[in-house]
TORPARO-151335 format. One line per 5 residues: number of its first residue (from 0); for each residue x, y, z of N, C-alpha, C, O. Coordinates in nm, 2 decimals. Layout:
N
NUM = X Y Z X Y Z X Y Z X Y Z; ...
END
This chain:
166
0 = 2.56 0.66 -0.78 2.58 0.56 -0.88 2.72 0.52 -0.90 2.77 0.41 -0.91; 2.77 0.61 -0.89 2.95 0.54 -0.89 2.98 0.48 -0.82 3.04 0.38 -0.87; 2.95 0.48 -0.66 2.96 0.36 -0.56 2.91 0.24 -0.67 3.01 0.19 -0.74; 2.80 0.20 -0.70 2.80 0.08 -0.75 2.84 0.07 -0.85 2.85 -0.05 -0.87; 2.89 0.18 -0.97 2.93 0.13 -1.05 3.12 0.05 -1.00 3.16 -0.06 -1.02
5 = 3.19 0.15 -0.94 3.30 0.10 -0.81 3.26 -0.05 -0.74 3.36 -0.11 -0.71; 3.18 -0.09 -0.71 3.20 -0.22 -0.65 3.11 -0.30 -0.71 3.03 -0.36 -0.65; 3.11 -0.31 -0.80 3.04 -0.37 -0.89 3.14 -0.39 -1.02 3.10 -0.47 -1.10; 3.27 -0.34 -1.04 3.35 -0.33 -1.12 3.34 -0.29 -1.27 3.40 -0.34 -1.36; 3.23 -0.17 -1.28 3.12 -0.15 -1.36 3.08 -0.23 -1.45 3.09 -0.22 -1.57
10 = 2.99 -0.35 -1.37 2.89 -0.45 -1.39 2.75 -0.33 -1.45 2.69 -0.33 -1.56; 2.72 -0.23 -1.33 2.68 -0.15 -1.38 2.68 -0.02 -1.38 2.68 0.05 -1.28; 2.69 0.04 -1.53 2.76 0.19 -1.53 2.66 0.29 -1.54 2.54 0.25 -1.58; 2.68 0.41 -1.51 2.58 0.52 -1.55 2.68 0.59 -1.64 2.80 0.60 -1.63; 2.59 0.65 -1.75 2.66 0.70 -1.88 2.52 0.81 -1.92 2.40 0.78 -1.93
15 = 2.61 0.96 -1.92 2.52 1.06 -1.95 2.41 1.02 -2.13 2.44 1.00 -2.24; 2.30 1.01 -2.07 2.19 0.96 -2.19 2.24 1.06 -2.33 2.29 1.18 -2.33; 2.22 0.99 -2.43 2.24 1.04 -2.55 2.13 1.00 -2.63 2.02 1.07 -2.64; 2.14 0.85 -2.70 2.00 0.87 -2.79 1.95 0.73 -2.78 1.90 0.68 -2.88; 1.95 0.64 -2.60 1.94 0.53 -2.54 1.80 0.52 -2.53 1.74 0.62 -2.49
20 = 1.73 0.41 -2.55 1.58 0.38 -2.54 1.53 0.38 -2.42 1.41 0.40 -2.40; 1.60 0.37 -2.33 1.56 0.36 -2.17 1.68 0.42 -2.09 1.80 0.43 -2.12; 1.63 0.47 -1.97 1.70 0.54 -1.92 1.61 0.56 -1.78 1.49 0.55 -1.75; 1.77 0.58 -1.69 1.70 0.61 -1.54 1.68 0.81 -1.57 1.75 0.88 -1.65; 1.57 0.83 -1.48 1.55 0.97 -1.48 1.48 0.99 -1.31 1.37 0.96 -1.26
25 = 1.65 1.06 -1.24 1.64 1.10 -1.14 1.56 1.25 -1.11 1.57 1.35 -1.17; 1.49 1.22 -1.03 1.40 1.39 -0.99 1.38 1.41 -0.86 1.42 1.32 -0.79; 1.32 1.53 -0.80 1.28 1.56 -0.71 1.10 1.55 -0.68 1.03 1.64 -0.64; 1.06 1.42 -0.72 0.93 1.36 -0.70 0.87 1.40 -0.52 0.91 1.48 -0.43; 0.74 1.29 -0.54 0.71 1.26 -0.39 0.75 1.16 -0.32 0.69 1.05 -0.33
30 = 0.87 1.17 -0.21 0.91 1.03 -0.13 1.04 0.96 -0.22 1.07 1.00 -0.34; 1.11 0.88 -0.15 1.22 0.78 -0.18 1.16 0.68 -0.21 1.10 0.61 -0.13; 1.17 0.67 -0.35 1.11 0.54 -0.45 1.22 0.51 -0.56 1.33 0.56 -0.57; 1.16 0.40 -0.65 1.18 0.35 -0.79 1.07 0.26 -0.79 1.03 0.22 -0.68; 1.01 0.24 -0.92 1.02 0.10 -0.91 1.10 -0.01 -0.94 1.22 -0.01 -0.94
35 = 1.01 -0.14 -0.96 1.15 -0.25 -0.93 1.17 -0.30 -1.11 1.09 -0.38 -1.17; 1.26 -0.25 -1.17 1.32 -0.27 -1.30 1.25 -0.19 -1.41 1.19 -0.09 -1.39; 1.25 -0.25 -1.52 1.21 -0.14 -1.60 1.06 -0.17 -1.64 1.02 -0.28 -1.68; 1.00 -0.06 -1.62 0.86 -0.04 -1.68 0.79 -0.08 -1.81 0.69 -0.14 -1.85; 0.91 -0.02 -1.88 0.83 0.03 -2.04 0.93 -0.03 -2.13 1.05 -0.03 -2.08
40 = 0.90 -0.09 -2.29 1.00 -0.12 -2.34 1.12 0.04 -2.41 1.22 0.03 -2.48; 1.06 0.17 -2.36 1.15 0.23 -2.38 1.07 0.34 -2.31 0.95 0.31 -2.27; 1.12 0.47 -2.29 1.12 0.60 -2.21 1.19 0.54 -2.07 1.25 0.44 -2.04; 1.14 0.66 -2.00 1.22 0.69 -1.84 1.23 0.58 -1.75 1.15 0.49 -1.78; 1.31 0.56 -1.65 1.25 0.46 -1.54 1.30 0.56 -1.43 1.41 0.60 -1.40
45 = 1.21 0.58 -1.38 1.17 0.74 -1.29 1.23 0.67 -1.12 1.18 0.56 -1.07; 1.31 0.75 -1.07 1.34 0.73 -0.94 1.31 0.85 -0.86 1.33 0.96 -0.90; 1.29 0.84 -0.80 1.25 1.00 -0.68 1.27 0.98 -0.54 1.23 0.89 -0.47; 1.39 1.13 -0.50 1.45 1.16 -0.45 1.36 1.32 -0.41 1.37 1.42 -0.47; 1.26 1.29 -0.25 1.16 1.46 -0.26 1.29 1.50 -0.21 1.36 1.53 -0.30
50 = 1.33 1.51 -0.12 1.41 1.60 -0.03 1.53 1.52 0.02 1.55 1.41 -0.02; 1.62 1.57 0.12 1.74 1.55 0.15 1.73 1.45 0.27 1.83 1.47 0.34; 1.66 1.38 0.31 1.61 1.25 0.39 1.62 1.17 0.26 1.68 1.06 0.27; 1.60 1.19 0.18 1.62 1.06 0.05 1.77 1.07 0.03 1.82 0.95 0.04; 1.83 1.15 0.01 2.01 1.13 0.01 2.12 1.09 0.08 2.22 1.15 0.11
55 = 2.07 0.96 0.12 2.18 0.91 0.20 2.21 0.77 0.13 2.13 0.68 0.10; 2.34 0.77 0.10 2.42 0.68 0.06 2.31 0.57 0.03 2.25 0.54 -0.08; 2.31 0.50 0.18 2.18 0.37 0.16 2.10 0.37 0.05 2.10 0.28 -0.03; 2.03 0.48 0.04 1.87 0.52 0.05 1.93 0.54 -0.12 1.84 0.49 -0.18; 1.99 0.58 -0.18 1.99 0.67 -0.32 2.07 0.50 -0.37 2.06 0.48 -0.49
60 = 2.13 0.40 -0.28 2.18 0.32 -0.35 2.05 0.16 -0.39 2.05 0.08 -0.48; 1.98 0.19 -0.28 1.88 0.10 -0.24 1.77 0.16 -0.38 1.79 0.10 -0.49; 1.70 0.25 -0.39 1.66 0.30 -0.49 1.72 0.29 -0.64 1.64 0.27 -0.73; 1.83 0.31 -0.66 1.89 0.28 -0.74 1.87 0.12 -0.81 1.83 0.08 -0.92; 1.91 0.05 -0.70 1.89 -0.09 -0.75 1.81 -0.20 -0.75 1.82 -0.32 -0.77
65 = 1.67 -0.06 -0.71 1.57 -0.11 -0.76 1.50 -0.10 -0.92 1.42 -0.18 -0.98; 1.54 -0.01 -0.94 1.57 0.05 -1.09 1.60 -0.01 -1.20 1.56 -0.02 -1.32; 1.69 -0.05 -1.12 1.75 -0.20 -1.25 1.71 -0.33 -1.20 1.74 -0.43 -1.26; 1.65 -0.33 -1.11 1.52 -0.51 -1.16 1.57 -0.58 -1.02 1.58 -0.70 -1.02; 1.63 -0.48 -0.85 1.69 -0.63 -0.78 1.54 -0.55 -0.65 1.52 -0.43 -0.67
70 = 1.48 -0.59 -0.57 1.40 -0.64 -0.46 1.46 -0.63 -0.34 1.57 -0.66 -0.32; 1.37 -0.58 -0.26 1.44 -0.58 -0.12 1.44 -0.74 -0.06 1.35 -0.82 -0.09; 1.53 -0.77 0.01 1.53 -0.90 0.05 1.48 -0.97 0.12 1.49 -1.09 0.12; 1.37 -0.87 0.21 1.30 -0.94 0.28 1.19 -1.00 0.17 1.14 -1.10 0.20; 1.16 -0.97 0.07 1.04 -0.98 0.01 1.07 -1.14 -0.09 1.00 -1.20 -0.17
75 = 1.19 -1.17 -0.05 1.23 -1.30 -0.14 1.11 -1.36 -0.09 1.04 -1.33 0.01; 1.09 -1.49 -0.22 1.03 -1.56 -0.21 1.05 -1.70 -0.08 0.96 -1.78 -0.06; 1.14 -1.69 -0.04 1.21 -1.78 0.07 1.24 -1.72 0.20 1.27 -1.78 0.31; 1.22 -1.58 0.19 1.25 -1.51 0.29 1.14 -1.55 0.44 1.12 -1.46 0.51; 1.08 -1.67 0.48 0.98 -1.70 0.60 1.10 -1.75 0.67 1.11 -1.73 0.79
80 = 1.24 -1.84 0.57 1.25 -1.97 0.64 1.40 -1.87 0.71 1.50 -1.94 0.73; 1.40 -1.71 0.73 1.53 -1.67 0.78 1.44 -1.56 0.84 1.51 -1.51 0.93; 1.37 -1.52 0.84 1.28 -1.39 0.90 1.15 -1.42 0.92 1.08 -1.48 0.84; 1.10 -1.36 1.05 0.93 -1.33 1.07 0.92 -1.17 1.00 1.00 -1.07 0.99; 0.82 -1.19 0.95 0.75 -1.06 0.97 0.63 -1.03 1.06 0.52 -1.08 1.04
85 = 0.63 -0.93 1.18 0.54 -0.90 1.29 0.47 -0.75 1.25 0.49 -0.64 1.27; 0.34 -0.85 1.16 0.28 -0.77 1.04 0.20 -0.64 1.17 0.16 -0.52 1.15; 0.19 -0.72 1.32 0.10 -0.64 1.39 0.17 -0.48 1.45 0.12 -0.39 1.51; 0.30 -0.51 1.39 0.35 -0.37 1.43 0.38 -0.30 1.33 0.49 -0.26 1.34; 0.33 -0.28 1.22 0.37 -0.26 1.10 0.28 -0.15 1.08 0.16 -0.18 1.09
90 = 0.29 -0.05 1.05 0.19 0.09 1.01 0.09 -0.01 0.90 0.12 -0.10 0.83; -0.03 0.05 0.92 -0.11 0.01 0.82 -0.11 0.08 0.68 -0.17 0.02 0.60; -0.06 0.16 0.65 -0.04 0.23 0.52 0.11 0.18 0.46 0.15 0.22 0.36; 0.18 0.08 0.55 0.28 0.07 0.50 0.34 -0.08 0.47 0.46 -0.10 0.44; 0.25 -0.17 0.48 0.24 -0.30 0.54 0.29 -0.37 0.39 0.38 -0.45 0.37
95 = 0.20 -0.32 0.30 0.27 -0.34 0.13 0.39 -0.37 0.12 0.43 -0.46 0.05; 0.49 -0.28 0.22 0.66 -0.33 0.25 0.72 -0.43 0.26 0.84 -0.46 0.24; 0.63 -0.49 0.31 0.66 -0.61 0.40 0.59 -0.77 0.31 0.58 -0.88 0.37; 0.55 -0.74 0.17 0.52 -0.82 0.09 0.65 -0.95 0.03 0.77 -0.94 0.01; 0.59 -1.04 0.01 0.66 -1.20 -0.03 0.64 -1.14 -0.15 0.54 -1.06 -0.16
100 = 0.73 -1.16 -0.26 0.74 -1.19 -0.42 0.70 -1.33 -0.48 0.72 -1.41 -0.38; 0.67 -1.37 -0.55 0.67 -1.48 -0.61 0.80 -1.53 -0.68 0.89 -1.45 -0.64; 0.86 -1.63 -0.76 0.99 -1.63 -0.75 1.01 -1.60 -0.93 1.10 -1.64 -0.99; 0.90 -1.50 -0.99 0.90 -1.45 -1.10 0.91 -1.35 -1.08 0.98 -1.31 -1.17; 0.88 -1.25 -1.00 0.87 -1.14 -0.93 1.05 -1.08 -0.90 1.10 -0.98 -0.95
105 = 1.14 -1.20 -0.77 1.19 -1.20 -0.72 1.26 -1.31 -0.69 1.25 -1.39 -0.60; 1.37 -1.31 -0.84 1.44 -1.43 -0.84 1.59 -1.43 -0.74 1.66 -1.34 -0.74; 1.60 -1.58 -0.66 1.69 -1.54 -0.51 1.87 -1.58 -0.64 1.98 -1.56 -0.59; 1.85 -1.61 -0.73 1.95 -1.59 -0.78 2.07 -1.69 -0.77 2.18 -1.68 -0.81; 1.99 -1.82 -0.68 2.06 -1.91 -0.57 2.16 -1.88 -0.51 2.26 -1.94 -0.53
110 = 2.14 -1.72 -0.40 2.22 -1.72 -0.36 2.17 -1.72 -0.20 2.05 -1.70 -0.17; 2.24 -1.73 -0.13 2.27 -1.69 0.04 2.14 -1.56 0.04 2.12 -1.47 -0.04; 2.08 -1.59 0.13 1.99 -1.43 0.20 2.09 -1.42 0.30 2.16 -1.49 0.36; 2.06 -1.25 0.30 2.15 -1.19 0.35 2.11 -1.04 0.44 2.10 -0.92 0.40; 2.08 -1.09 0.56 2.03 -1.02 0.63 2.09 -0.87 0.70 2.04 -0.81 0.80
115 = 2.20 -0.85 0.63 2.27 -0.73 0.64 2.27 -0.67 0.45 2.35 -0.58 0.43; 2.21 -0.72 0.37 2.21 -0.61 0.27 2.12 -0.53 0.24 2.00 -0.55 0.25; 2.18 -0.44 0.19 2.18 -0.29 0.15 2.03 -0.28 0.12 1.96 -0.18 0.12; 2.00 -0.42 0.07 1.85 -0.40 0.05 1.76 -0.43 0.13 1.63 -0.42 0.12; 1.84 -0.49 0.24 1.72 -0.54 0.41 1.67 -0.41 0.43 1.73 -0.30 0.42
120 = 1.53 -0.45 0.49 1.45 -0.33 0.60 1.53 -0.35 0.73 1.59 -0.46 0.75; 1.55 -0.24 0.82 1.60 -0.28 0.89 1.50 -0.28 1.06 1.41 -0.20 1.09; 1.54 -0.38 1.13 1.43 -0.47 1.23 1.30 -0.37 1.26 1.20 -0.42 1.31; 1.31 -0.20 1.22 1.19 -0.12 1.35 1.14 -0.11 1.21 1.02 -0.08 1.23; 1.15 -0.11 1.06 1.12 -0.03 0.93 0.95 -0.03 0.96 0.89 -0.12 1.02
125 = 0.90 0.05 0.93 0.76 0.07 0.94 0.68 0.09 1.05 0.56 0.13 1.04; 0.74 0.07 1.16 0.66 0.04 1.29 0.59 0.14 1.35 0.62 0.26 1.34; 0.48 0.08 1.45 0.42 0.18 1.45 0.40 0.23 1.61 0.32 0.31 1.66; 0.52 0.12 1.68 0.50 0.08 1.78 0.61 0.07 1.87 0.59 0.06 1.99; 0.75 0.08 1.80 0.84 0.11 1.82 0.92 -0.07 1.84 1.03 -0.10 1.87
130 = 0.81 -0.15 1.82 0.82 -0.31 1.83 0.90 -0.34 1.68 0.91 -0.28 1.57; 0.96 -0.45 1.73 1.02 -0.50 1.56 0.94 -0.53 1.43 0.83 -0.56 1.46; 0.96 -0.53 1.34 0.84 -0.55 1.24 0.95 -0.67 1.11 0.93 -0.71 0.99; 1.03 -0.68 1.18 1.12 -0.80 1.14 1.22 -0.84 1.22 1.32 -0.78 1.25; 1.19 -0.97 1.27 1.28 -1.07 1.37 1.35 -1.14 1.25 1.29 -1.16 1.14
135 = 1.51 -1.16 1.30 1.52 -1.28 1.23 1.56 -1.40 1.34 1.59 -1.40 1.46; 1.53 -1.54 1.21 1.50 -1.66 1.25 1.63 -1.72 1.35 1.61 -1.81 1.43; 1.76 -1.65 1.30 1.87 -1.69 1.29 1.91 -1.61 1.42 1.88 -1.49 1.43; 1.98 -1.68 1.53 2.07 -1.59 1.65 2.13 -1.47 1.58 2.22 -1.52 1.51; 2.13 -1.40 1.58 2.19 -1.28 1.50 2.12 -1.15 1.60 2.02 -1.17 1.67
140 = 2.17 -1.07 1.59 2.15 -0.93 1.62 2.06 -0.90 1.55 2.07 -0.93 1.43; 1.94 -0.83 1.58 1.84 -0.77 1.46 1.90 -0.64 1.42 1.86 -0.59 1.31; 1.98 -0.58 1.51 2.08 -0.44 1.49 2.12 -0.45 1.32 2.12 -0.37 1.23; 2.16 -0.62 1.32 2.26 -0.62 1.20 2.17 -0.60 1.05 2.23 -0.58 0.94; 2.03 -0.60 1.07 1.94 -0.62 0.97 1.94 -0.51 0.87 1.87 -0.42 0.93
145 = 1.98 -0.46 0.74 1.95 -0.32 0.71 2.01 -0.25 0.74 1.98 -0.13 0.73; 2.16 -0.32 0.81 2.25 -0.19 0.89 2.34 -0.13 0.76 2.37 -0.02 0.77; 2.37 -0.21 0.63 2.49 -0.16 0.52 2.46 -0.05 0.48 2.34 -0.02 0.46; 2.57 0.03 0.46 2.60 0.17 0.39 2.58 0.15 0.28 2.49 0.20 0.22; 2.68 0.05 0.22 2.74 0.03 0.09 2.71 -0.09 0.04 2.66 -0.16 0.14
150 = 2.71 -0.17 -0.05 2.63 -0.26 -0.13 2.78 -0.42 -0.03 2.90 -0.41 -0.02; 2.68 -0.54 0.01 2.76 -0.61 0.08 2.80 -0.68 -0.05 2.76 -0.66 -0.16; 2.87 -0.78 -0.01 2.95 -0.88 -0.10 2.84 -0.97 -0.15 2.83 -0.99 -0.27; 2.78 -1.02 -0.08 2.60 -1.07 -0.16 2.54 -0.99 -0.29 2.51 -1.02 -0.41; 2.53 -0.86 -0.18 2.47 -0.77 -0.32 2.51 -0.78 -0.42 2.45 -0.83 -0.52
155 = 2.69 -0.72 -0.41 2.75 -0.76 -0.57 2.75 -0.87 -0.67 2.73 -0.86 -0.79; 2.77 -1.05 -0.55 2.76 -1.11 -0.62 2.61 -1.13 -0.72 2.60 -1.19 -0.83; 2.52 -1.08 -0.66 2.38 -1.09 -0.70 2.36 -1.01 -0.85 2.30 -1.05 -0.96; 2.42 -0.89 -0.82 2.43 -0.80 -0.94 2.54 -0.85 -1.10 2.52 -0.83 -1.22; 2.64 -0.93 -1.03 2.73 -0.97 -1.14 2.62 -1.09 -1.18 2.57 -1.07 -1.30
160 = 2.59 -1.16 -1.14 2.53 -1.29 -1.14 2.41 -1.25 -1.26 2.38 -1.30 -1.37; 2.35 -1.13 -1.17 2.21 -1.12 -1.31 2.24 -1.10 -1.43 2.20 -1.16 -1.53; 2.36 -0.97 -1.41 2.41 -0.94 -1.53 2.50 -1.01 -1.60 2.54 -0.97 -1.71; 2.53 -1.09 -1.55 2.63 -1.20 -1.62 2.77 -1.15 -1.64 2.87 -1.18 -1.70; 2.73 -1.05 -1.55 2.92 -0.98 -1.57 3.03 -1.11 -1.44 3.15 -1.07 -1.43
165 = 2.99 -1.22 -1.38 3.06 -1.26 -1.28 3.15 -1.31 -1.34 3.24 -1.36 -1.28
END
């Protein structure tokens, strides 16, 4: 959380809960999840972290900011006209990943897609076949798809923008 709250200029902070109506509550659940913003108009908004395959930078940052209300990017609502999805190599149990939002669901914030953030799948995510299960549209390396560590310049602006901290 400090990474983003650091490049984010704490747009968004984490602050030890006291007597806050909502709150993230990190655990050792099943699998690397959140869901996407807040649930309930008050208790937990539950993230889970089962084991130490979930602790990587990406993965705890990507989770995270789904937490607070942002979408993986392939799932924009606009996301056809910059990426395929090649649903035929796609695990069948996992294909849900690879879901379009509506633009209520998954507002683009009018910004740039951006096929290197933190919240792209990256080109093999799901596969079952070792085939891509996201091309993109654009001459670009699919290497670069889902490659960020750390939240790109998109992301941030995305996060100031919702929050109105820009």
């Amino acid at each position: 959380m400090r990474t983003i709250e650091q490049q984010t200029d704490n747009c968004i902070r984490c602050v030890e809960r006291t007597n806050h109506l909502t709150w993230i509550r990190i655990y050792a659940g099943t699998g690397c999840w959140s869901y996407m913003g807040r649930q309930k108009a008050s208790d937990s908004q539950d993230v889970s972290f089962e084991n130490s395959d979930c602790l990587y930078q990406n993965i705890v940052i990507d989770e995270l900011l789904h937490a607070v209300r942002f979408a993986h990017e392939q799932a924009r609502p606009d996301r056809d006209t910059y990426v395929k999805i090649n649903y035929e190599n796609i695990q069948s149990s996992r294909k849900n990943n690879s879901d379009r939002y509506s633009t209520t669901k998954a507002d683009t914030l009018q910004k740039v897609y951006d096929l290197t953030s933190i919240m792209h799948h990256k080109w093999n995510a799901f596969s079952k076949n070792g085939l891509p299960t996201i091309s993109p549209k654009a001459n670009v390396s699919q290497s670069t798809m889902g490659s960020a560590s750390v939240m790109t310049d998109s992301d941030i602006e995305k996060v100031k923008s919702y929050y109105l901290c820009a």
